[in-house]
VODREN-586512 format. One record per atom (N, C-alpha, C): residue in three letters; residue number from 1; x, y, z; atom name; chain. Coordinates in steps of 0.1 Angstrom, whole numbers, padded with zeros to 4 digits. Layout:
N
    aa     i       x       y       z   at   ch
   Ala   NUM       X       Y       Z   CA    A
...
END
This chain:
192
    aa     i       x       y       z   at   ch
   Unk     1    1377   -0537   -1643    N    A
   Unk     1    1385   -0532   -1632   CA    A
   Unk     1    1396   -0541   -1629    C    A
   Unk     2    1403   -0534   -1624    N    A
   Unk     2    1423   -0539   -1622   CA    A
   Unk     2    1420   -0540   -1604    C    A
   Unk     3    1415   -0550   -1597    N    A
   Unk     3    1427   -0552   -1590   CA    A
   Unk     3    1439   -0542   -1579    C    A
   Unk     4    1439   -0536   -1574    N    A
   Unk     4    1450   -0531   -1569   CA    A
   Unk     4    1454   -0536   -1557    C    A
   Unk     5    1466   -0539   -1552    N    A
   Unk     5    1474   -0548   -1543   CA    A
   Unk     5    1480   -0538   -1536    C    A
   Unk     6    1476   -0537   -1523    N    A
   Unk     6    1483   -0522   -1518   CA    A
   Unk     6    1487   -0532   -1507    C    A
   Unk     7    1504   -0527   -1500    N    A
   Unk     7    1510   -0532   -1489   CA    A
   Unk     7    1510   -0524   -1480    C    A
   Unk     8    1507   -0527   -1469    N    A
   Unk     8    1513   -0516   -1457   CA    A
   Unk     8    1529   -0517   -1456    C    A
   Unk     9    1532   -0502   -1454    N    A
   Unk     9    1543   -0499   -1452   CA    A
   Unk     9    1546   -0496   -1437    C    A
   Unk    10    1560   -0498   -1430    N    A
   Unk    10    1560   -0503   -1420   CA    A
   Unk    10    1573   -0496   -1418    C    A
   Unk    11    1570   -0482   -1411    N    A
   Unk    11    1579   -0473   -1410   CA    A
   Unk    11    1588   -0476   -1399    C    A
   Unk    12    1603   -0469   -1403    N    A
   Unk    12    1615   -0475   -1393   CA    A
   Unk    12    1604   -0463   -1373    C    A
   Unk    13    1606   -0473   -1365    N    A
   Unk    13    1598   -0464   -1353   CA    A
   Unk    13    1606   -0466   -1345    C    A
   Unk    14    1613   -0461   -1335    N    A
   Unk    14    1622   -0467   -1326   CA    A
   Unk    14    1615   -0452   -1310    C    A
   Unk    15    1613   -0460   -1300    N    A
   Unk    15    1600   -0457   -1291   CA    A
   Unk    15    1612   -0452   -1278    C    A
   Unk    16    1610   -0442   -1273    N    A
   Unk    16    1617   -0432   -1262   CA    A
   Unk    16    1613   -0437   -1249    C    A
   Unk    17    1612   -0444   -1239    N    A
   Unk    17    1606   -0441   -1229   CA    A
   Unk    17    1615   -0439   -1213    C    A
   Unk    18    1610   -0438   -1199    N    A
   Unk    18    1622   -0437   -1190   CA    A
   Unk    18    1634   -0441   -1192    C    A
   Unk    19    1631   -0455   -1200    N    A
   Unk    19    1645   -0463   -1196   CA    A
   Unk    19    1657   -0457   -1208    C    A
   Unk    20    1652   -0448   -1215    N    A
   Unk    20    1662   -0441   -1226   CA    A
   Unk    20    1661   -0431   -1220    C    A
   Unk    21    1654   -0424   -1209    N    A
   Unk    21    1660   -0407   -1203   CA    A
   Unk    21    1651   -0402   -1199    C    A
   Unk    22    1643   -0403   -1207    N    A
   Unk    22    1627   -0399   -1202   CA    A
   Unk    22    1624   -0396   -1186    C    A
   Unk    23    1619   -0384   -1181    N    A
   Unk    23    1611   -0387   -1166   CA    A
   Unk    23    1597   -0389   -1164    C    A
   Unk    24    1592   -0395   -1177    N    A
   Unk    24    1580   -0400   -1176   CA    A
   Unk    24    1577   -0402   -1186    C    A
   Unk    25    1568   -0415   -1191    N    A
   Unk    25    1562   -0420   -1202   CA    A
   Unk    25    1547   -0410   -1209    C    A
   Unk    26    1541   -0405   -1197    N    A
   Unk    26    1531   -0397   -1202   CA    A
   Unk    26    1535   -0382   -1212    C    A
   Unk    27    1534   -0382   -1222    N    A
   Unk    27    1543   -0365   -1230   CA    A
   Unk    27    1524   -0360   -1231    C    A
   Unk    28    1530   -0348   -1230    N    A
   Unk    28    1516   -0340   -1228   CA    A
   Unk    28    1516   -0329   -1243    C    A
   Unk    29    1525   -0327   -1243    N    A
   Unk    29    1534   -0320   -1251   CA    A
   Unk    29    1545   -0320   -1260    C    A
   Unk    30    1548   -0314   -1273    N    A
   Unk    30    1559   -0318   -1281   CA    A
   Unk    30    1564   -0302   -1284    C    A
   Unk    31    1576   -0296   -1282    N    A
   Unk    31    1579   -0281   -1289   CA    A
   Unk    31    1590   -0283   -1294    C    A
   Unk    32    1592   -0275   -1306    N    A
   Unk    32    1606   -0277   -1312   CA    A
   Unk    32    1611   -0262   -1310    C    A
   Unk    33    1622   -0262   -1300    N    A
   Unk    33    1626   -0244   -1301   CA    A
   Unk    33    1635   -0239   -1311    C    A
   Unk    34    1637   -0225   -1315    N    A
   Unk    34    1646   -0222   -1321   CA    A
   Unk    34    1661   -0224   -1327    C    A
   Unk    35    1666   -0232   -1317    N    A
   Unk    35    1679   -0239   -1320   CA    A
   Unk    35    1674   -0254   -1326    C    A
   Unk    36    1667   -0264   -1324    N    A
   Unk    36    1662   -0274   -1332   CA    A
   Unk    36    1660   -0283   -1323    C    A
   Unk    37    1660   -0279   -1309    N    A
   Unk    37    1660   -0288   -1295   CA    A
   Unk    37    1645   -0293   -1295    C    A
   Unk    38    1643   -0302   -1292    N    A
   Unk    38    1633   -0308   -1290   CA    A
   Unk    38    1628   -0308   -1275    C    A
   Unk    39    1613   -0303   -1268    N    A
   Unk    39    1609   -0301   -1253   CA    A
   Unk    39    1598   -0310   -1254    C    A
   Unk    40    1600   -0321   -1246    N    A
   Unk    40    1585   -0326   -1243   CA    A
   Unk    40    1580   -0325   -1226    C    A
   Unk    41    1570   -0319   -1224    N    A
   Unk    41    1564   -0314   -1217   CA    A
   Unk    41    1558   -0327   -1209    C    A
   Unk    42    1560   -0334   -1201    N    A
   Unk    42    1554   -0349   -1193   CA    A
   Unk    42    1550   -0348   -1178    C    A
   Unk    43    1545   -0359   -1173    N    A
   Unk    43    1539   -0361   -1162   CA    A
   Unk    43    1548   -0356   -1151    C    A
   Unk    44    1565   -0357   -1153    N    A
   Unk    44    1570   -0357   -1145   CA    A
   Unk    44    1584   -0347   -1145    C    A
   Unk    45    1577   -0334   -1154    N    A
   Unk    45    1585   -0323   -1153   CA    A
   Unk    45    1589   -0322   -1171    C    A
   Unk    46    1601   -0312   -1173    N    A
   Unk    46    1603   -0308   -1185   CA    A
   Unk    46    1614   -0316   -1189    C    A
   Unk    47    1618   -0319   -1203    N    A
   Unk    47    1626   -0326   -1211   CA    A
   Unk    47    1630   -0320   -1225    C    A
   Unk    48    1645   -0322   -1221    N    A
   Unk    48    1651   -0314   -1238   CA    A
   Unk    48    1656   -0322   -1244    C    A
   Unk    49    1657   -0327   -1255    N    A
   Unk    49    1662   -0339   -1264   CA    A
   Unk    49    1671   -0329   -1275    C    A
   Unk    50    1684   -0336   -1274    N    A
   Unk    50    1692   -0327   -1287   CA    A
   Unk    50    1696   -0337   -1295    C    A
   Unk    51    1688   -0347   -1295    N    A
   Unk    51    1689   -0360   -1306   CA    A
   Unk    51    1701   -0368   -1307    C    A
   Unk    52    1708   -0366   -1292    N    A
   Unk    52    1710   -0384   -1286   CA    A
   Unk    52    1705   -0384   -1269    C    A
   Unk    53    1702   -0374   -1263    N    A
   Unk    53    1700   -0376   -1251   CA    A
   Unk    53    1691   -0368   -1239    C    A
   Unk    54    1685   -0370   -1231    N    A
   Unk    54    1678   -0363   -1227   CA    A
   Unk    54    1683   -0354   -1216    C    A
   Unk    55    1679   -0340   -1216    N    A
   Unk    55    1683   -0337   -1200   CA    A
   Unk    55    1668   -0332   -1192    C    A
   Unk    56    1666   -0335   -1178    N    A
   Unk    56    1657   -0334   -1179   CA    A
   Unk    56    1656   -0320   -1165    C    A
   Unk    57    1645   -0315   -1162    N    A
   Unk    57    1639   -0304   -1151   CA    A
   Unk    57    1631   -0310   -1144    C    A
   Unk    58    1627   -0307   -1130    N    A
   Unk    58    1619   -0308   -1123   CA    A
   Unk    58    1614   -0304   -1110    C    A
   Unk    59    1609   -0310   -1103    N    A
   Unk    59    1603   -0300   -1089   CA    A
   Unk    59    1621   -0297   -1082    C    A
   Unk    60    1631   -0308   -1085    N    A
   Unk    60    1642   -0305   -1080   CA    A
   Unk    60    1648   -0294   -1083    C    A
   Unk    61    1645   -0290   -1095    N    A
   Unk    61    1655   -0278   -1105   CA    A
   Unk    61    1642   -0264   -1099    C    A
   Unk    62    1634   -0266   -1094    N    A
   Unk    62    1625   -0256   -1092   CA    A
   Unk    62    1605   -0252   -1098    C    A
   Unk    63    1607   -0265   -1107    N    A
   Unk    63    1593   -0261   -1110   CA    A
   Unk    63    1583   -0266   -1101    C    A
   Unk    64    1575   -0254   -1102    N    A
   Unk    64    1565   -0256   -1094   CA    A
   Unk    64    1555   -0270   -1090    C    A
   Unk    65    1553   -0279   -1099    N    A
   Unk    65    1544   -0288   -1103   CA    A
   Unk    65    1555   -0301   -1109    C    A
   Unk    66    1545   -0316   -1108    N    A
   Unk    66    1559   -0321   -1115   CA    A
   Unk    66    1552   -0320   -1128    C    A
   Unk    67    1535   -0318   -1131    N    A
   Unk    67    1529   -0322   -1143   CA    A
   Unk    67    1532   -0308   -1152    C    A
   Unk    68    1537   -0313   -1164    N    A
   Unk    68    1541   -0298   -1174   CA    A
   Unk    68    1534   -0298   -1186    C    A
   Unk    69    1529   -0292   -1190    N    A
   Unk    69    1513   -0292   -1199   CA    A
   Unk    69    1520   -0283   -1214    C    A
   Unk    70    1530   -0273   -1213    N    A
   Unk    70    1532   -0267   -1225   CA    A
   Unk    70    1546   -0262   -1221    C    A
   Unk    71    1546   -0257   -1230    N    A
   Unk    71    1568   -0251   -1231   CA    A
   Unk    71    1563   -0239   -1243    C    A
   Unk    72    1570   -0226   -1239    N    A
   Unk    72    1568   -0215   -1249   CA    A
   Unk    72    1580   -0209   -1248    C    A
   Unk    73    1586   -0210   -1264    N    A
   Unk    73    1599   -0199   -1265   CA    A
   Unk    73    1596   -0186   -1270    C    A
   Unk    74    1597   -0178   -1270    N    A
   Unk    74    1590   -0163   -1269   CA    A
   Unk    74    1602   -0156   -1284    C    A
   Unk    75    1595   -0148   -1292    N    A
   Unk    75    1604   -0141   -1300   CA    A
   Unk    75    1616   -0139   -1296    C    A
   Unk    76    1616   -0131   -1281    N    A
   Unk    76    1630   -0127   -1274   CA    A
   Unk    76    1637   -0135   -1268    C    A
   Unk    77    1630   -0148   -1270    N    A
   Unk    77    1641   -0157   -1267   CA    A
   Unk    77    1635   -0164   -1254    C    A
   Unk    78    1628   -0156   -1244    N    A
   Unk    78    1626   -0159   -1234   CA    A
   Unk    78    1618   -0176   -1233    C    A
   Unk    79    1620   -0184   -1221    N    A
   Unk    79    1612   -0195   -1217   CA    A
   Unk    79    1602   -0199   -1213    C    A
   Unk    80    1588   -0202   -1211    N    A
   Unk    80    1584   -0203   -1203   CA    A
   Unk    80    1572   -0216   -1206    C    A
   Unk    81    1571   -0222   -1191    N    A
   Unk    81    1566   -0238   -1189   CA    A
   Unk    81    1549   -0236   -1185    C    A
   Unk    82    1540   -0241   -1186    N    A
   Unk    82    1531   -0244   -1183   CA    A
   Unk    82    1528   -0257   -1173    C    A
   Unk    83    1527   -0251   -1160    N    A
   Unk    83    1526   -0262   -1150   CA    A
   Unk    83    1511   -0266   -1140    C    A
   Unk    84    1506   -0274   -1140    N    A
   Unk    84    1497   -0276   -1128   CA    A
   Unk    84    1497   -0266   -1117    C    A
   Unk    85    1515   -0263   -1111    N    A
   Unk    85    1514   -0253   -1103   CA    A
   Unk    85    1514   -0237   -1105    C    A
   Unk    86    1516   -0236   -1113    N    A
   Unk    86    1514   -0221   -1122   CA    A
   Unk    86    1522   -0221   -1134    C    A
   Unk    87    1527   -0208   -1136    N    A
   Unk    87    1535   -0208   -1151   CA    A
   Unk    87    1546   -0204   -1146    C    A
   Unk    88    1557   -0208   -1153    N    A
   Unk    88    1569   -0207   -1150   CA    A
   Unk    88    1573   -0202   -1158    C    A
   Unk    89    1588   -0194   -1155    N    A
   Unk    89    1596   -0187   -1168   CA    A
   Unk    89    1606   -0193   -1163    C    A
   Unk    90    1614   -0199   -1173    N    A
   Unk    90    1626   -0202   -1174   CA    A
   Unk    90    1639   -0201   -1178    C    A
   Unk    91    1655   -0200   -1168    N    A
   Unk    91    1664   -0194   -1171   CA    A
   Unk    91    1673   -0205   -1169    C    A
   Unk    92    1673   -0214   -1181    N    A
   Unk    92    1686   -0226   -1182   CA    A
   Unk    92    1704   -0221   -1177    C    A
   Unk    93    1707   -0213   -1174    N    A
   Unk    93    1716   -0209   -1165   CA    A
   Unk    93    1718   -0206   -1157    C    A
   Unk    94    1704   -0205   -1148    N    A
   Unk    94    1699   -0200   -1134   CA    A
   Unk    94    1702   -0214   -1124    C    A
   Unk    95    1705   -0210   -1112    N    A
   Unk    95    1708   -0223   -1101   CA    A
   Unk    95    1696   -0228   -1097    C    A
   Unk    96    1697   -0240   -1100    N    A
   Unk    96    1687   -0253   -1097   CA    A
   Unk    96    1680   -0250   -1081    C    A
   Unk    97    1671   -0250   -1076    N    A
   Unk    97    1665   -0251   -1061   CA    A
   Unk    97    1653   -0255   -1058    C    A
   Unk    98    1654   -0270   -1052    N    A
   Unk    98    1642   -0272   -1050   CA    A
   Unk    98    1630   -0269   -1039    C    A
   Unk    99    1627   -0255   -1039    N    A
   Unk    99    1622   -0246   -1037   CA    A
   Unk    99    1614   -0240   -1047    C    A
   Unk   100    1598   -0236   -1047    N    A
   Unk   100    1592   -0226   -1056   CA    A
   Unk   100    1599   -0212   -1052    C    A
   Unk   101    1602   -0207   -1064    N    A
   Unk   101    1608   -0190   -1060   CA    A
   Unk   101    1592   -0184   -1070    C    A
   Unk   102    1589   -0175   -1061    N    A
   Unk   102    1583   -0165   -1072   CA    A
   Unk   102    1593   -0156   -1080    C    A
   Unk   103    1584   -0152   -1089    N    A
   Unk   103    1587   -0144   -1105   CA    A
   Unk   103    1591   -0128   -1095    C    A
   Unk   104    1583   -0125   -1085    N    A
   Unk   104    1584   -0112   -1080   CA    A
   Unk   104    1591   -0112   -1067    C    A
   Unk   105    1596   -0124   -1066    N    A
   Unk   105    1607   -0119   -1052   CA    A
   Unk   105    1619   -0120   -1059    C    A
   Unk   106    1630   -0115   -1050    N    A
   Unk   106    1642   -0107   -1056   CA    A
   Unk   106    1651   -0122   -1048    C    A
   Unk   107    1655   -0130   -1060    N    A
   Unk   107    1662   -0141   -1055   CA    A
   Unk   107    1672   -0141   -1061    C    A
   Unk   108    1685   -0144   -1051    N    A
   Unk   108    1700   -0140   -1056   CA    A
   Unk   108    1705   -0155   -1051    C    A
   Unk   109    1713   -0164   -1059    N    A
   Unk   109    1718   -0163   -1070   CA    A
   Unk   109    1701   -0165   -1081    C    A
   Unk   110    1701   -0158   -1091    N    A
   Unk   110    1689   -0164   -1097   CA    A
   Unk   110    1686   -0177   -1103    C    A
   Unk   111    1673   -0176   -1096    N    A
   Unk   111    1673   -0194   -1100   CA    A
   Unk   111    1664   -0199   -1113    C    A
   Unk   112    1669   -0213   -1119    N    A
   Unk   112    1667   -0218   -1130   CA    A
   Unk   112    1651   -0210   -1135    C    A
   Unk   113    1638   -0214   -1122    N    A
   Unk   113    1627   -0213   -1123   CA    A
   Unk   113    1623   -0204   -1117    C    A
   Unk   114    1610   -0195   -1124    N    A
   Unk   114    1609   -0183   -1115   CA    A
   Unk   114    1593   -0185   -1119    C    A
   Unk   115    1584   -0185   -1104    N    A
   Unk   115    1571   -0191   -1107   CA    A
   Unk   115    1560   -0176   -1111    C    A
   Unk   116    1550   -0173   -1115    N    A
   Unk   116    1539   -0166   -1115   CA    A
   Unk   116    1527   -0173   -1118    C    A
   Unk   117    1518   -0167   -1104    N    A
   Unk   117    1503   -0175   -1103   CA    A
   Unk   117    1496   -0161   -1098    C    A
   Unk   118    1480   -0167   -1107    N    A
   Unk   118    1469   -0159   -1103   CA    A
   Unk   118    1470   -0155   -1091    C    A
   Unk   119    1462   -0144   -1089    N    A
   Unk   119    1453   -0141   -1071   CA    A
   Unk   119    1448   -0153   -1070    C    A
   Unk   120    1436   -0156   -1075    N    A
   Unk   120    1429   -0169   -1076   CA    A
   Unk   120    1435   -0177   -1070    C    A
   Unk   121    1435   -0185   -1060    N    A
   Unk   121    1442   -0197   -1048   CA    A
   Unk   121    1438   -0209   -1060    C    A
   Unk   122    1426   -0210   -1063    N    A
   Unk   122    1424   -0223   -1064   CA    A
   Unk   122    1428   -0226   -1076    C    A
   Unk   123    1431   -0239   -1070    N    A
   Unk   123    1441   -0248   -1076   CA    A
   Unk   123    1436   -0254   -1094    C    A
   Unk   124    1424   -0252   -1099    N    A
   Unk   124    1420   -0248   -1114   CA    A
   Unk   124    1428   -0236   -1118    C    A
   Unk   125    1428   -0226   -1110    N    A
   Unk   125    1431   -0214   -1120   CA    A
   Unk   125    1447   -0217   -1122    C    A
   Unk   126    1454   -0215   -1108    N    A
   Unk   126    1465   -0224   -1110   CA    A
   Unk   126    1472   -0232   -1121    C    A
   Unk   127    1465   -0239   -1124    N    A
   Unk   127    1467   -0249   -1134   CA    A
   Unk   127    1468   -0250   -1148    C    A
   Unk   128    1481   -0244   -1152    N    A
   Unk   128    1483   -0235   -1167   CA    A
   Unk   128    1482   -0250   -1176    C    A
   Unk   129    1470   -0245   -1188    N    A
   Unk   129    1473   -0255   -1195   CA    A
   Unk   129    1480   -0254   -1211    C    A
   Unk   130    1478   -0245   -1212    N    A
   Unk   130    1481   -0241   -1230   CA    A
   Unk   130    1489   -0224   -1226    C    A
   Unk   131    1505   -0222   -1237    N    A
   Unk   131    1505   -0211   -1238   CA    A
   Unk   131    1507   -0203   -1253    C    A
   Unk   132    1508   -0192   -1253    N    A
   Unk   132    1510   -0182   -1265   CA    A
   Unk   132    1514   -0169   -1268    C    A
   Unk   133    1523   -0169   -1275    N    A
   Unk   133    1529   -0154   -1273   CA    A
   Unk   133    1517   -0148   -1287    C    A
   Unk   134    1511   -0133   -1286    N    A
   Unk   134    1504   -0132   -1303   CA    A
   Unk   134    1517   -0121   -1307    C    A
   Unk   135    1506   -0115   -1317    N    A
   Unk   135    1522   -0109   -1326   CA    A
   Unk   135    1522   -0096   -1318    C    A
   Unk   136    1517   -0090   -1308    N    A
   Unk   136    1526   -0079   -1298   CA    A
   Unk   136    1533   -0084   -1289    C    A
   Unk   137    1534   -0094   -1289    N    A
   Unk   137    1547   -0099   -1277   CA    A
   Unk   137    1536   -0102   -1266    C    A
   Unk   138    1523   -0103   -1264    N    A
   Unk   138    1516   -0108   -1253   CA    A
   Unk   138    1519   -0122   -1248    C    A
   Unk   139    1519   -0122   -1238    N    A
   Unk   139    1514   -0140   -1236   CA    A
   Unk   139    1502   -0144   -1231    C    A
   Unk   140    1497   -0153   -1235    N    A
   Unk   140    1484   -0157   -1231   CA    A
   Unk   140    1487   -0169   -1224    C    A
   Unk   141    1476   -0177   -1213    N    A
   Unk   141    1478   -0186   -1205   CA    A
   Unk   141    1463   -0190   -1204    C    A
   Unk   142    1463   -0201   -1206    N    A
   Unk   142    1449   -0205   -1204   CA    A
   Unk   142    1454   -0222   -1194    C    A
   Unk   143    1441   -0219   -1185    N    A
   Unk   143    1444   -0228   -1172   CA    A
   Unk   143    1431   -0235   -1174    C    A
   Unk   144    1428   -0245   -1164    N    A
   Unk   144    1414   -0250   -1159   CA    A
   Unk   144    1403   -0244   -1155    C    A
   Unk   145    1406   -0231   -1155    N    A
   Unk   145    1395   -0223   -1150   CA    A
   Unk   145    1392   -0208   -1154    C    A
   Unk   146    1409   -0204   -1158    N    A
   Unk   146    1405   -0188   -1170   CA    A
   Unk   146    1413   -0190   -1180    C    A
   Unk   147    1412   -0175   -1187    N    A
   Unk   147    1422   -0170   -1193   CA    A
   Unk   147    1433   -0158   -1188    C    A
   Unk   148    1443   -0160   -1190    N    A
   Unk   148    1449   -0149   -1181   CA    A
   Unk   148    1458   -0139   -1193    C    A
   Unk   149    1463   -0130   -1191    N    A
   Unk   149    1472   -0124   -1201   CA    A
   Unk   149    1484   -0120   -1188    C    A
   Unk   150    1497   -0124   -1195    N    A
   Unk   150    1509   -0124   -1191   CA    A
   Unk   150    1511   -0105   -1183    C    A
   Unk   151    1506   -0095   -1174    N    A
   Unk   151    1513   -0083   -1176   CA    A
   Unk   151    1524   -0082   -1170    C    A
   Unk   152    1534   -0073   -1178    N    A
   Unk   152    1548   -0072   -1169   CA    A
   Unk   152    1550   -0059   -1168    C    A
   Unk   153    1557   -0052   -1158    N    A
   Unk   153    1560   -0039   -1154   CA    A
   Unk   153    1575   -0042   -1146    C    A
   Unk   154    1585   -0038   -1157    N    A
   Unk   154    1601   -0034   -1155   CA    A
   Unk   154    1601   -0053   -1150    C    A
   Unk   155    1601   -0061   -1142    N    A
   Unk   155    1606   -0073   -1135   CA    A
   Unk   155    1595   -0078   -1129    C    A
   Unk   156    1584   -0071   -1127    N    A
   Unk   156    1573   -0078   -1115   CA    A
   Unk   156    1560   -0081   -1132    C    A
   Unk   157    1554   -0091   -1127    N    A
   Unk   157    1548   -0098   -1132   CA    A
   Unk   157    1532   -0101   -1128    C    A
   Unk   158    1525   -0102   -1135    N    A
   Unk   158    1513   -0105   -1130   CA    A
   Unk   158    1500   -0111   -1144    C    A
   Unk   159    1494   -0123   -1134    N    A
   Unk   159    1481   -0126   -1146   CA    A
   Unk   159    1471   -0121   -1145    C    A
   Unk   160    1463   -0120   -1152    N    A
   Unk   160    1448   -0108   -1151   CA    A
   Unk   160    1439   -0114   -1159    C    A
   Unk   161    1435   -0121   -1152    N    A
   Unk   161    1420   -0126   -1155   CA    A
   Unk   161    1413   -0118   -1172    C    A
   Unk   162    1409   -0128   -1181    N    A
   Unk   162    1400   -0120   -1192   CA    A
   Unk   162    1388   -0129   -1194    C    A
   Unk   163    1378   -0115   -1191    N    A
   Unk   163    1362   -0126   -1190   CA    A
   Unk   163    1359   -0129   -1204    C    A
   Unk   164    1353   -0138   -1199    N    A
   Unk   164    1345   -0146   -1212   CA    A
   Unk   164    1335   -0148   -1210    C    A
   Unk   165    1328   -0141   -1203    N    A
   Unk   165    1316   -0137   -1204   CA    A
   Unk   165    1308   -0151   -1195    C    A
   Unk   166    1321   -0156   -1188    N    A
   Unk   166    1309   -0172   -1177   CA    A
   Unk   166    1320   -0168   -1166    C    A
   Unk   167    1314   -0180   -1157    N    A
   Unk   167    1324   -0181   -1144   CA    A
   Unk   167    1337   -0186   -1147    C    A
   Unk   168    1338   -0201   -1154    N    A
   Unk   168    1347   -0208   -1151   CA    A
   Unk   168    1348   -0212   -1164    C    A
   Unk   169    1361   -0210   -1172    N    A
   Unk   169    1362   -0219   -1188   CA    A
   Unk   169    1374   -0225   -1185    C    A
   Unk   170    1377   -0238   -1186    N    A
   Unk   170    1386   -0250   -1186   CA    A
   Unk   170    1392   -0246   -1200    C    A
   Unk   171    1404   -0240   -1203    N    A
   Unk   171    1413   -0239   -1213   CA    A
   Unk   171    1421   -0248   -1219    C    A
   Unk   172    1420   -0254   -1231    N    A
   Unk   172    1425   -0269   -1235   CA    A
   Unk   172    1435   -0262   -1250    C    A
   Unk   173    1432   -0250   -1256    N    A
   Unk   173    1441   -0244   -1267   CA    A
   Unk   173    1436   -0230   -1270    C    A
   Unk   174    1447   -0227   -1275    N    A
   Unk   174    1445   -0213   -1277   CA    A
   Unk   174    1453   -0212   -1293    C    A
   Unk   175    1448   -0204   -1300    N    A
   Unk   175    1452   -0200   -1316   CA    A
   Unk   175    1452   -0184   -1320    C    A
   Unk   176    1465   -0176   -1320    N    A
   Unk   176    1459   -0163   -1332   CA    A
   Unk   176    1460   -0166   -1346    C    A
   Unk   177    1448   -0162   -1351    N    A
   Unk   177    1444   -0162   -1370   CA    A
   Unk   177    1452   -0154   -1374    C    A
   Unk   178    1452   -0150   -1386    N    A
   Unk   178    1461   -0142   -1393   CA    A
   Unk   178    1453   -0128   -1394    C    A
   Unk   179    1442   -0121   -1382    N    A
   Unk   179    1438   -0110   -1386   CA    A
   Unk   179    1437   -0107   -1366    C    A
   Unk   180    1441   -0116   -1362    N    A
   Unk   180    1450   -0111   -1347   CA    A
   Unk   180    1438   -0117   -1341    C    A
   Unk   181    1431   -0122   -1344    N    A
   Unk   181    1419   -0127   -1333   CA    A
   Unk   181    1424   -0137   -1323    C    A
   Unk   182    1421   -0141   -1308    N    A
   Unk   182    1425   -0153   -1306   CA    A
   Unk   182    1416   -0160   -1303    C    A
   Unk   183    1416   -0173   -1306    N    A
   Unk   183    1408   -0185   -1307   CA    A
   Unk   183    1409   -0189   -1293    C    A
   Unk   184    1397   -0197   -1285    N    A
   Unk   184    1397   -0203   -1273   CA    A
   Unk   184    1394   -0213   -1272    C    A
   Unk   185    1397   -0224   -1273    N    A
   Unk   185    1391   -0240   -1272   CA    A
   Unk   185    1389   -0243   -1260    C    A
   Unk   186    1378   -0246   -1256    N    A
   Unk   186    1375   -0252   -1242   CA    A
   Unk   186    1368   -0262   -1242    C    A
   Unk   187    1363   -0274   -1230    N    A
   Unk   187    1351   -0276   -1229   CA    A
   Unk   187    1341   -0272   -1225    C    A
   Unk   188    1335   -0259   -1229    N    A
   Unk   188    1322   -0256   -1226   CA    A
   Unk   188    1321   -0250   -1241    C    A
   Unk   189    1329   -0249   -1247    N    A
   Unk   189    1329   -0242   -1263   CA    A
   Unk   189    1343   -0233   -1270    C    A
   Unk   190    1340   -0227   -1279    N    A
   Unk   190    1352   -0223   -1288   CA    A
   Unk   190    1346   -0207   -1283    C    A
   Unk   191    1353   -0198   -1280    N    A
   Unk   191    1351   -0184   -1281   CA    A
   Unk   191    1365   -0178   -1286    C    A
   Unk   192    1362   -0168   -1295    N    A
   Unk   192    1370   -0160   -1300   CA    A
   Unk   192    1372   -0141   -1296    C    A
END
């Protein structure tokens, strides 16, 4: 036997944090949208990197929460954030207000963030953690406490609870397979 001499290699890494633009060190989240923008989803609201700088969102610009758990760009283009305080949809040309607007009140000028939350008050269900469009254009939202499915009718919006057969499933990811099933990662188990 030969011997082999293996070196670690010691890749070029150059490290992002507040003090480069960042509104928080904690990233929860990484998405890359359709134009090549980069969103990281952190402790202290949403971030778009176009690879020299960051701009950033937050409870100022309208989201509900400062903690942001996911970012989903939708076939049609549409935005939407996953927050502690509900889910948000996002309209990067819409005026900034630091104010929650709901998704179903009629707000003129329209603004950046437009929120939608369960019936459910508490603050688990609330609390979007993972999102997903499948291949009918659904969205799915899974929080601390359910699963919801996005319904829309013309402008008004609403989440609808989908049992899983317990009380409470803590949602940590969600997957569609290639035969349309969707996968549910939790801590209490995987259900499909």
């Amino acid at each position: 036997l030969v011997p082999i001499c293996a070196r670690a290699e010691r890749l070029p890494l150059k490290a992002y944090t507040v003090a480069e633009g960042l509104p928080n060190n904690v990233i929860n989240k990484i998405v890359r949208d359709s134009r090549g923008f980069l969103w990281f989803c952190t402790g202290e609201g949403l971030s778009r990197f176009d690879g020299y700088s960051f701009t950033n969102y937050g409870v100022d610009q309208g989201l509900p929460h400062t903690t942001v758990n996911d970012f989903l760009e939708t076939r049609s283009g549409e935005l939407w954030v996953a927050t502690n305080g509900g889910l948000a949809r996002f309209n990067p040309k819409g005026e900034p207000t630091a104010r929650v607007v709901f998704a179903n009140d009629q707000a003129q000028p329209a603004p950046m963030f437009t929120v939608v939350v369960p019936e459910d008050e508490d603050r688990g269900a609330r609390a979007a953690n993972v999102l997903i469009e499948d291949r009918n254009g659904t969205i799915w939202c899974g929080t601390m406490k359910h699963l919801y499915r996005l319904e829309r009718n013309e402008n008004r919006f609403k989440l609808v609870p989908v049992d899983l057969g317990t009380h409470e499933v803590f949602i940590l990811d969600l997957l569609e397979d290639r035969g349309g099933s969707l996968w549910i990662g939790s801590f209490s188990g995987l259900y499909c």
